[in-house]
NUDOMI-290568 format. One record per atom (N, C-alpha, C, O): residue number from 1; atom name; x, z, y. Coordinates in Angstrom, 2 decimals, decimal comma, padded with zeros to 5 digits. Each point is the difference from the previous one (the first is absolute). Layout:
> NUM  CA  X  Z  Y
...
//
This chain:
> 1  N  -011,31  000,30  -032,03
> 1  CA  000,90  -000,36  -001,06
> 1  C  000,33  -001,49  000,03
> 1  O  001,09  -000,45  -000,34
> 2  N  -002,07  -000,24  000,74
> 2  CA  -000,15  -001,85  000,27
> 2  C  001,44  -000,03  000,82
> 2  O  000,95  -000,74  -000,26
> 3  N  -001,01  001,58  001,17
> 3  CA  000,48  -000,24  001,06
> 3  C  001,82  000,20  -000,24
> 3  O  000,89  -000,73  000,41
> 4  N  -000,81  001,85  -001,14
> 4  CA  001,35  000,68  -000,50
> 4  C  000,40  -001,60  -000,90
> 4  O  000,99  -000,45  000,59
> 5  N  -001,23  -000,15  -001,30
> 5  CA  -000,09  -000,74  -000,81
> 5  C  000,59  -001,31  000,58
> 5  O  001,06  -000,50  -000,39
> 6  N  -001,66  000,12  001,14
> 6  CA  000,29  -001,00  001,33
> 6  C  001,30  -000,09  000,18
> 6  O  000,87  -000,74  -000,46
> 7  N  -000,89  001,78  001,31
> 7  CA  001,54  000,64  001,20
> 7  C  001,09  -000,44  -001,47
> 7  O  000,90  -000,84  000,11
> 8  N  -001,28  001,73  -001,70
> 8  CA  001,33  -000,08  -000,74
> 8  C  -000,13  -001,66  -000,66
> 8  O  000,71  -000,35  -000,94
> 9  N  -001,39  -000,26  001,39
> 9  CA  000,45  -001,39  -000,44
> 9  C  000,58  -000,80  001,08
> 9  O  000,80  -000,88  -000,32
> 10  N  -001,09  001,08  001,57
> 10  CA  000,65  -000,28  001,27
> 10  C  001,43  000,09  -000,05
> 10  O  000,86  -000,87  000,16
> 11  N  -000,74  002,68  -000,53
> 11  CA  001,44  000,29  000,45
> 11  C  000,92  -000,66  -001,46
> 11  O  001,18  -000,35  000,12
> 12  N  -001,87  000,26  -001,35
> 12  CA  000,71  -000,72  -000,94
> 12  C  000,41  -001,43  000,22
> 12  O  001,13  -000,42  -000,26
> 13  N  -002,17  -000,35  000,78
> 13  CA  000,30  -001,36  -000,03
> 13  C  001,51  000,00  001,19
> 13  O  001,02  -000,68  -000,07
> 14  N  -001,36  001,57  000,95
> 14  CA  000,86  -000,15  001,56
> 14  C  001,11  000,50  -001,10
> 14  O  000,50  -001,02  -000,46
> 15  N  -000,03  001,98  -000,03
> 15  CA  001,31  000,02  -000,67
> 15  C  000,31  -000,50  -000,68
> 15  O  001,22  000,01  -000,09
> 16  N  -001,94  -000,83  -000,90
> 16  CA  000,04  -001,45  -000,87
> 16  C  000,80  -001,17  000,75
> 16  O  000,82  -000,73  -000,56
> 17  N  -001,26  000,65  002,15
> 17  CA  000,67  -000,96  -000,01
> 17  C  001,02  000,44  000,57
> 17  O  000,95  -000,72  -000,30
> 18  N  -000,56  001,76  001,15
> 18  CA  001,13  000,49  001,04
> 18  C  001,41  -000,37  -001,21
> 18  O  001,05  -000,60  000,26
> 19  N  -001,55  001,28  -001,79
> 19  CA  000,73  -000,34  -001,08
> 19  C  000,54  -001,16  000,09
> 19  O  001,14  -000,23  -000,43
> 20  N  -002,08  -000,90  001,16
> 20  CA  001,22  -001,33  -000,60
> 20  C  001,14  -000,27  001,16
> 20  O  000,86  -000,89  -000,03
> 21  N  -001,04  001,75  000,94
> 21  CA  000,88  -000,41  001,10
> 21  C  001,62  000,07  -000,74
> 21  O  000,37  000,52  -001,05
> 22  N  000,33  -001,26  002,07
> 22  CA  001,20  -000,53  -000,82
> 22  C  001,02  001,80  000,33
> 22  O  000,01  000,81  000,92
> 23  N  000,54  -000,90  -001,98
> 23  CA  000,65  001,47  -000,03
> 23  C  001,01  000,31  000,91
> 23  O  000,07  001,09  000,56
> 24  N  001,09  -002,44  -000,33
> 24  CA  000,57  -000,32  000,73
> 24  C  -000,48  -000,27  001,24
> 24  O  -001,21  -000,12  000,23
> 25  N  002,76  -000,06  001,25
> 25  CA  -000,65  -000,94  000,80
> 25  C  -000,15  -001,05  000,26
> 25  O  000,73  -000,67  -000,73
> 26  N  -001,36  -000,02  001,47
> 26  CA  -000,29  -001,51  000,30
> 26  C  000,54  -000,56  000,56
> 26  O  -000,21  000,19  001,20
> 27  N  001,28  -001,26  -001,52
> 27  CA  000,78  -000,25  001,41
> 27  C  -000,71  -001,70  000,51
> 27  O  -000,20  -001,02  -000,67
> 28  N  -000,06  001,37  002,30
> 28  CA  -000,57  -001,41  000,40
> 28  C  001,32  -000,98  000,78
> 28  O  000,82  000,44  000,81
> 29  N  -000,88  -001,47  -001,18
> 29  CA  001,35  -000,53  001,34
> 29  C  -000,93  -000,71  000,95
> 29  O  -001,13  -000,46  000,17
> 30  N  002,59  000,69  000,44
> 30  CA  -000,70  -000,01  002,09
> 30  C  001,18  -000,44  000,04
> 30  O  001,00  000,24  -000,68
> 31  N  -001,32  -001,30  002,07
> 31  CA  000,87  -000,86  000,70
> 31  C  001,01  001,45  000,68
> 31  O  001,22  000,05  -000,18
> 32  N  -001,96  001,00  000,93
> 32  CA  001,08  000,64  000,54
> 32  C  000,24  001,19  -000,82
> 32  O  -000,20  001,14  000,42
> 33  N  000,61  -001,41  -001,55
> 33  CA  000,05  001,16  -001,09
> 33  C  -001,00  000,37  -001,03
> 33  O  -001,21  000,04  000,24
> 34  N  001,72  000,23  -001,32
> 34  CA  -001,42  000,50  -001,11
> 34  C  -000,36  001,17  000,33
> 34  O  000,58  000,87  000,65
> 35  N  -001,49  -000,89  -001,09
> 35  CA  -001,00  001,33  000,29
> 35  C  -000,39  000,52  -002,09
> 35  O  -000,10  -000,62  -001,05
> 36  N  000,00  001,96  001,46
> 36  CA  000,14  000,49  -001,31
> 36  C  -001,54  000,97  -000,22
> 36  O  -000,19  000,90  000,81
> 37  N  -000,68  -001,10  -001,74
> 37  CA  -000,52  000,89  000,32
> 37  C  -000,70  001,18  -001,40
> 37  O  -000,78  -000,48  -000,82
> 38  N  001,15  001,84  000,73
> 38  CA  -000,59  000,69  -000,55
> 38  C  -001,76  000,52  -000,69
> 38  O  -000,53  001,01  000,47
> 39  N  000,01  -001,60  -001,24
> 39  CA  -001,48  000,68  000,07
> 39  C  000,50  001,67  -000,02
> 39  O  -000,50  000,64  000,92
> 40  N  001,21  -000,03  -001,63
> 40  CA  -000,19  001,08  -000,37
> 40  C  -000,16  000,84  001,83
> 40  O  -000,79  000,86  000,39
> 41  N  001,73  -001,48  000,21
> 41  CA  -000,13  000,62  001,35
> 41  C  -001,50  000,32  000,63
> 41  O  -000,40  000,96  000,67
> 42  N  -000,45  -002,48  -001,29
> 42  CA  -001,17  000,21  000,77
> 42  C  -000,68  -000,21  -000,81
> 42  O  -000,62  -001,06  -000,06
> 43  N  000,48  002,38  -001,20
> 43  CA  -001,37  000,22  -000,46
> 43  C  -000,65  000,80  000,66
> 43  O  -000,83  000,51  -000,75
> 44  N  000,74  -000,07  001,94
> 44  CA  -001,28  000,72  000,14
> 44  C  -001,04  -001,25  001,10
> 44  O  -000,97  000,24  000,73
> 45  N  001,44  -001,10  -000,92
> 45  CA  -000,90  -000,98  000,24
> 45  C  -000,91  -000,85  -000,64
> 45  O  000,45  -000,21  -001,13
> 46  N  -001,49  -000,36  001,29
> 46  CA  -000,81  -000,59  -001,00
> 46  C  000,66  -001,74  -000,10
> 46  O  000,72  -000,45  000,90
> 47  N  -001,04  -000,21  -001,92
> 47  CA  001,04  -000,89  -000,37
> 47  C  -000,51  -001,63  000,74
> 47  O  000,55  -001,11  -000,02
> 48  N  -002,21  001,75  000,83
> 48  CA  -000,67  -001,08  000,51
> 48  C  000,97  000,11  001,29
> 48  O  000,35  -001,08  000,46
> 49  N  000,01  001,98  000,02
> 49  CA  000,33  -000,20  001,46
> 49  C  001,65  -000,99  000,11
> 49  O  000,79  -000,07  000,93
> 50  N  -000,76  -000,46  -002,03
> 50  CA  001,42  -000,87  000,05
> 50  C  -000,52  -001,25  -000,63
> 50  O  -000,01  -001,16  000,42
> 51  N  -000,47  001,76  -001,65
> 51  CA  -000,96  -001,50  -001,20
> 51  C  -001,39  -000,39  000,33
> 51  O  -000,94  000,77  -000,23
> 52  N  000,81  -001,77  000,68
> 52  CA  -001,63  -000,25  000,57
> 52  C  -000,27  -000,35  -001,44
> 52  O  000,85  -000,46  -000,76
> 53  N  -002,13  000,73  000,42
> 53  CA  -000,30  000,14  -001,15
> 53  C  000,44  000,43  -001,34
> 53  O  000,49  001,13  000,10
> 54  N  -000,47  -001,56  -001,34
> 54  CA  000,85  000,60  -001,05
> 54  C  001,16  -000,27  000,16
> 54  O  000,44  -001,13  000,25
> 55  N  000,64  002,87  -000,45
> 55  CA  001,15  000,09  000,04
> 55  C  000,27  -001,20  -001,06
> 55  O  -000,58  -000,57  -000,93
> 56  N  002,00  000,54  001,72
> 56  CA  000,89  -001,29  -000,64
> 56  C  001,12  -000,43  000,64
> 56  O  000,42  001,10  000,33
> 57  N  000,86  -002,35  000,35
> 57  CA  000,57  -000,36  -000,10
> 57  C  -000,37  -000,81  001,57
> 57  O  -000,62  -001,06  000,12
> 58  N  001,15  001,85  000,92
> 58  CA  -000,96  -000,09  001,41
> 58  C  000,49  -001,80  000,45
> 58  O  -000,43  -000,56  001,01
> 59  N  001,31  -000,05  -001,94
> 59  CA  000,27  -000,89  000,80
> 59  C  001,23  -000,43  001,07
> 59  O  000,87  000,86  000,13
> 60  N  -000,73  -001,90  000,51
> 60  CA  000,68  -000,23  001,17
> 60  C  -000,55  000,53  001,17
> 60  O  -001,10  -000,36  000,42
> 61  N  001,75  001,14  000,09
> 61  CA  -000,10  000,94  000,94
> 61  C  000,67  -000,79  001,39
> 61  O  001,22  000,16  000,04
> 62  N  -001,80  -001,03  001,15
> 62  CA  000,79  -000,09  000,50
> 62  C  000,67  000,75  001,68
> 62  O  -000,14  001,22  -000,10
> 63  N  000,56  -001,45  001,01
> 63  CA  000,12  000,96  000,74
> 63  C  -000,98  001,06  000,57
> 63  O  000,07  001,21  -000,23
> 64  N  -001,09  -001,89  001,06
> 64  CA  -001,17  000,60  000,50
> 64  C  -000,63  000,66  -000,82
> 64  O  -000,67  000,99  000,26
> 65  N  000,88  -001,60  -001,63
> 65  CA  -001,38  001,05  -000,87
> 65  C  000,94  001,34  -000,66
> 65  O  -000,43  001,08  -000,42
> 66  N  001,42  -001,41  000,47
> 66  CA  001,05  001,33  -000,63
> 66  C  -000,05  000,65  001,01
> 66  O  -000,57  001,09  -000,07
> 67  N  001,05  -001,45  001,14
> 67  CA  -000,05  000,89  001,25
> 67  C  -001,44  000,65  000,26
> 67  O  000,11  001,13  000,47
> 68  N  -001,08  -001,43  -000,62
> 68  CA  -001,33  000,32  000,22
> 68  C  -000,47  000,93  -001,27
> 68  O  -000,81  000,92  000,09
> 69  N  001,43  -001,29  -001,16
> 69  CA  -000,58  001,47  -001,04
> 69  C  001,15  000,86  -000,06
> 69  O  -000,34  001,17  000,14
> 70  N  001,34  -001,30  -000,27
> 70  CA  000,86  001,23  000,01
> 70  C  000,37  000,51  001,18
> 70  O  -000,03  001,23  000,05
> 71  N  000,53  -002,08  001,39
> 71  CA  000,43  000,83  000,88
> 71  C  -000,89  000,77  001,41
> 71  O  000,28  000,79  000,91
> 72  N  -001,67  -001,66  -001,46
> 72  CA  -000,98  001,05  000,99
> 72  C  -000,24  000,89  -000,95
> 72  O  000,21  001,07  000,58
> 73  N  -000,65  -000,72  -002,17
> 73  CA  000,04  000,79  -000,56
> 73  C  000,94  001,59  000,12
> 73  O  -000,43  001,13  -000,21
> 74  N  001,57  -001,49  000,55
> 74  CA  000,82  000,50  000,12
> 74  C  000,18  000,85  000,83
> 74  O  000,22  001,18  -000,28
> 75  N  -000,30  -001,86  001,91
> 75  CA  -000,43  000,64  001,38
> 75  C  -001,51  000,54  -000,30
> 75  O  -000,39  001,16  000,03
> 76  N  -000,03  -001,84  -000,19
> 76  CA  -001,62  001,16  -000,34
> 76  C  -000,14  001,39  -000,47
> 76  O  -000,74  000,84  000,51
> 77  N  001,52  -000,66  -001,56
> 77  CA  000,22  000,97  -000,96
> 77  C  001,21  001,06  000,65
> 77  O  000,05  001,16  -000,42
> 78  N  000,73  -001,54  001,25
> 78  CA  001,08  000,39  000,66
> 78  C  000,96  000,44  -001,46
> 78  O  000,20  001,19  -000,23
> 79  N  000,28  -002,15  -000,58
> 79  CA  000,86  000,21  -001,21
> 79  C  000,13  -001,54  -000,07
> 79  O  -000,55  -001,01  000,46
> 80  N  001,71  001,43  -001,41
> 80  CA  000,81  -001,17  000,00
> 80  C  001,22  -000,61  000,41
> 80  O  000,72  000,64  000,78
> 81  N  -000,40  -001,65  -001,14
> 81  CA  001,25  -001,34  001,25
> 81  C  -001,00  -000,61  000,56
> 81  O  -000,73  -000,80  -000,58
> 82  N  000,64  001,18  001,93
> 82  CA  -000,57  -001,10  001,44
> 82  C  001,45  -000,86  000,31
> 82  O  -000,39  -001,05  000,51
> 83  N  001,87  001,01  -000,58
> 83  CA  000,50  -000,64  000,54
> 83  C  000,65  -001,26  -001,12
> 83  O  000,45  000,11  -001,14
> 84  N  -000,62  -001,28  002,02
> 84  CA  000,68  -001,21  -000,98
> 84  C  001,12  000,08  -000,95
> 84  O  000,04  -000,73  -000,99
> 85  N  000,68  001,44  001,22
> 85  CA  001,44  000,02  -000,98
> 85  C  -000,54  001,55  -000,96
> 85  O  000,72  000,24  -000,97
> 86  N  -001,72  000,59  001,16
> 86  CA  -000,38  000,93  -000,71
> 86  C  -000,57  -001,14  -001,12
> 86  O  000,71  000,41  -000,92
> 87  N  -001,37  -001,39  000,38
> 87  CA  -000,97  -000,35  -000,64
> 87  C  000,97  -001,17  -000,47
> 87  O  000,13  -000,08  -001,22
> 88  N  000,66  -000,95  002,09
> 88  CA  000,52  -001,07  -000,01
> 88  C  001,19  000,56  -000,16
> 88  O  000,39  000,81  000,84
> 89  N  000,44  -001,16  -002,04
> 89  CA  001,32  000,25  -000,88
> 89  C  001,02  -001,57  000,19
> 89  O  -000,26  -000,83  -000,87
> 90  N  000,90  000,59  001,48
> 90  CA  000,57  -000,95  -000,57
> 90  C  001,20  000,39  -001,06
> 90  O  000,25  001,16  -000,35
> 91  N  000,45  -002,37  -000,10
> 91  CA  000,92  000,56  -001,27
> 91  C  001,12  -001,02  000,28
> 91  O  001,01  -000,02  -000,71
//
């Protein structure tokens, strides 16, 4: 019963915070186009594998590290935009 108890404060807190994600999407600007990005697309992910530590407001993102969490993510998972103008919008 300890145990049942656990898991439902786990899975509460984890939907507690998935809750604050922004409802909308995110738009980042990039030198070769903004990049836009959805949480709702990728809730079935946990919110550490983008937010090192407590979710929040990831920051300046700059090439290498955007490229390094979203577009190996991407090829990993085989889903997604792998190609530059898939992700990069200019206007």
């Amino acid at each position: 019963m300890k145990k049942l108890a656990i898991l439902a404060a786990i899975l509460f807190a984890t939907v507690a915070v998935a809750a604050d994600a922004p409802k909308g999407p995110v738009t980042m600007e990039a030198k070769q186009g903004n990049v836009t990005y959805n949480h709702s697309k990728h809730a079935a992910l946990k919110c550490d594998q983008c937010h090192k530590g407590a979710p929040g407001k990831i920051g300046k993102l700059d090439k290498d590290a955007g490229h390094k969490m979203c577009q190996e993510c991407h090829k990993a998972e085989k889903k997604g935009p792998q190609k530059c103008a898939e992700c990069h919008v200019k206007k």
